[in-house]
C-alpha positions as CSV (number, residue, x, y, z in Angstrom):
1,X,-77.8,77.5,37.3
2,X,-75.0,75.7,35.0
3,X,-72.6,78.9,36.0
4,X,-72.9,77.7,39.4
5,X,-72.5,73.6,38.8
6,X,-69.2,74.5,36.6
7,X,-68.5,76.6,39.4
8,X,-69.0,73.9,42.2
9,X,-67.5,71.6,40.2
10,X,-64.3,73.3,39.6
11,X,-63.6,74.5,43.5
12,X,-64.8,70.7,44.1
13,X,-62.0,69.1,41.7
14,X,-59.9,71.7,42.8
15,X,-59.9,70.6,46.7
16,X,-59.4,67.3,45.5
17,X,-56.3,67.6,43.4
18,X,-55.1,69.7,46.5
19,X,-56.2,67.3,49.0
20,X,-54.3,64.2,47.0
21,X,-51.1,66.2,46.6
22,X,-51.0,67.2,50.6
23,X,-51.4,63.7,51.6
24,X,-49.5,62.1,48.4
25,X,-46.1,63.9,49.7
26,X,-42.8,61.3,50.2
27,X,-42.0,61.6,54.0
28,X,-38.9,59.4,55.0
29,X,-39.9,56.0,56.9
30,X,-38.3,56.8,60.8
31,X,-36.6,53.9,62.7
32,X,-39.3,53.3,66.3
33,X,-36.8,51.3,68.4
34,X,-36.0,47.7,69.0
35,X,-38.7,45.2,69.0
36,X,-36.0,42.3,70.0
37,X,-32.4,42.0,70.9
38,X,-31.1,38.5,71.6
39,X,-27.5,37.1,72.1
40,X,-25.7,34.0,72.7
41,X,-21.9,33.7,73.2
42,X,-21.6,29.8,71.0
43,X,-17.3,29.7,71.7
44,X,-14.8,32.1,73.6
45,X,-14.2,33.9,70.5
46,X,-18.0,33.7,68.7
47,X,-21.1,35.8,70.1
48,X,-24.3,35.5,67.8
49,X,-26.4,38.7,67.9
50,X,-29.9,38.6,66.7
51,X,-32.2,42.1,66.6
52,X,-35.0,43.0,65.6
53,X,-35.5,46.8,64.4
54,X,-38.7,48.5,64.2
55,X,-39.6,51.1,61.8
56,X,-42.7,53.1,60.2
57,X,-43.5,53.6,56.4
58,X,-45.3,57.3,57.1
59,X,-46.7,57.2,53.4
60,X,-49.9,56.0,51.5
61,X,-48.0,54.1,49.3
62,X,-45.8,51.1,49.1
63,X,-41.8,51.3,49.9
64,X,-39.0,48.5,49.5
65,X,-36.5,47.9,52.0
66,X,-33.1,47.9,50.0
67,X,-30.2,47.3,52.8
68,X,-28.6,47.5,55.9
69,X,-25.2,48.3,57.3
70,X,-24.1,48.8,60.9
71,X,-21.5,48.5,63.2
72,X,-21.0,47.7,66.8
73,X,-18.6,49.6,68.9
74,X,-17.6,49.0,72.8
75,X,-16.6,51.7,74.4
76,X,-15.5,53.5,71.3
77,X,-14.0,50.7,69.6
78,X,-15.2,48.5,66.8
79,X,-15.8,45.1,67.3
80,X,-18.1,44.2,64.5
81,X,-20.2,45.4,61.4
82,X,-22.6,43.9,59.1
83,X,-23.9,44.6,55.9
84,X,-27.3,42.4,54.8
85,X,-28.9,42.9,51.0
86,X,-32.9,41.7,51.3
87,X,-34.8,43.5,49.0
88,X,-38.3,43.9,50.9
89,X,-41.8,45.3,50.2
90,X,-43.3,47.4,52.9
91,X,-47.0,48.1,53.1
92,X,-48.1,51.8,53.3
93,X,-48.6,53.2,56.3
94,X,-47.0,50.5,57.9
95,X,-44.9,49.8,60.4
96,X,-42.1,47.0,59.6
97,X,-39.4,44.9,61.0
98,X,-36.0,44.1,59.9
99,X,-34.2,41.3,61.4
100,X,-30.3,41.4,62.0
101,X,-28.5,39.0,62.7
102,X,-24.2,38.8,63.0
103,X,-21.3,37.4,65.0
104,X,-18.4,39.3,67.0
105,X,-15.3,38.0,69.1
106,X,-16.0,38.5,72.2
107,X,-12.1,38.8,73.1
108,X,-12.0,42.2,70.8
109,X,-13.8,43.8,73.9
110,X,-11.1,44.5,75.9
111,X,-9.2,46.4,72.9
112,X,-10.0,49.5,74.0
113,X,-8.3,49.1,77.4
114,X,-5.0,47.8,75.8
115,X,-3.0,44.6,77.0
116,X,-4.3,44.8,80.9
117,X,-8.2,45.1,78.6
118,X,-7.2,42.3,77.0
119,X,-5.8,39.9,79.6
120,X,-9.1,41.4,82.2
121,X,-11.2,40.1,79.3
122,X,-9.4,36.7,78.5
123,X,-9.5,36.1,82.8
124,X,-12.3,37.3,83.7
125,X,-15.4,34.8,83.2
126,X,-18.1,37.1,83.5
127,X,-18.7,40.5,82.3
128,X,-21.1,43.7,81.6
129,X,-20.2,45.3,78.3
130,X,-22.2,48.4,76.9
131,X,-22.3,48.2,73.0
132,X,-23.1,51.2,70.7
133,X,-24.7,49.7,67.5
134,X,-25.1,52.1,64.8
135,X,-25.9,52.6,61.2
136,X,-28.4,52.9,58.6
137,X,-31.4,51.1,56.3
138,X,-31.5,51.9,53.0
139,X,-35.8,52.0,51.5
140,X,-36.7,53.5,48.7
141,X,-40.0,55.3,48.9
142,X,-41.4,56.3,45.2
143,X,-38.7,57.0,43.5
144,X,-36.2,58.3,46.2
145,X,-34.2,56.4,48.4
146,X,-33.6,57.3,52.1
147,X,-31.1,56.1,54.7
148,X,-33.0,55.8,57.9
149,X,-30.1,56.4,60.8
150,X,-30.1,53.7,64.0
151,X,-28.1,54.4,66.9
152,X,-29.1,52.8,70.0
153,X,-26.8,51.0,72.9
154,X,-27.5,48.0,74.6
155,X,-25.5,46.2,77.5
156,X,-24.3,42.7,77.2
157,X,-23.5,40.2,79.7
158,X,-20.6,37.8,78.6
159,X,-20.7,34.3,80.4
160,X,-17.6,32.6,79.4
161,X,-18.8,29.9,81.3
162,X,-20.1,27.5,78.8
């Protein structure tokens, strides 16, 4: 009878170790999407951006958001970058938000058309832009850090009419 309780008890601890190893493993936290993406052109040559990003801890256990860096490109050229240092807890198996936030001159969104992008942007009042934001967020999960990519383009509608 013993044999068999040292027996159970072994396979028993066994599955267990097992079982906490399986689900202990580090998976990198994934970027979901954008929760919110807000803008406001303030002056002819200062648009505020504020976004929201959405991502997901996939772990049992606690990470800390480290940093984030992007750039924004319009069609193909860049018209802004930020880089922001907020050191952050994240829950486990949580899903998290990081807010951005940034200005870019409006005017440098006719650079990639030359002079005539240039003067079309300084005479033309209103306009559709499509704006490429990419980059990463830096967490560290355990004792690895990870940079989660974002890449995700959004149109903008520039009002010069203030």
């Amino acid at each position: 009878m013993k044999k068999w309780t040292m027996i159970l008890l072994s396979v028993l601890s066994i599955t267990v170790v097992v079982y906490i190893l399986i689900n202990s493993k580090i998976k990198q936290p994934e970027f979901i999407g954008v929760k919110s993406f807000d803008y406001e052109l303030k002056s002819e040559r200062e648009l505020i951006v504020n976004i929201d990003l959405t991502f997901k801890n996939n772990n049992n256990f606690k990470a800390l958001l480290i940093n984030s860096n992007f750039k924004v490109y319009v069609e193909d050229v860049n018209v802004g970058s930020v880089s922001q240092t907020k050191i952050t807890k994240i829950n486990a198996m949580d899903t998290f938000n990081i807010p951005v936030s940034f200005k870019i001159d409006p005017l440098l969104f006719g650079m990639s058309q030359g002079v005539s992008g240039v003067i079309s942007m300084a005479l033309d009042p209103e306009r559709k832009v499509e704006a490429r934001f990419t980059g990463y967020c830096r967490v560290k999960v355990s004792d690895k850090i990870y940079e989660i990519p974002v890449d995700f383009v959004k149109e903008l509608q520039i009002n010069r009419n203030l």
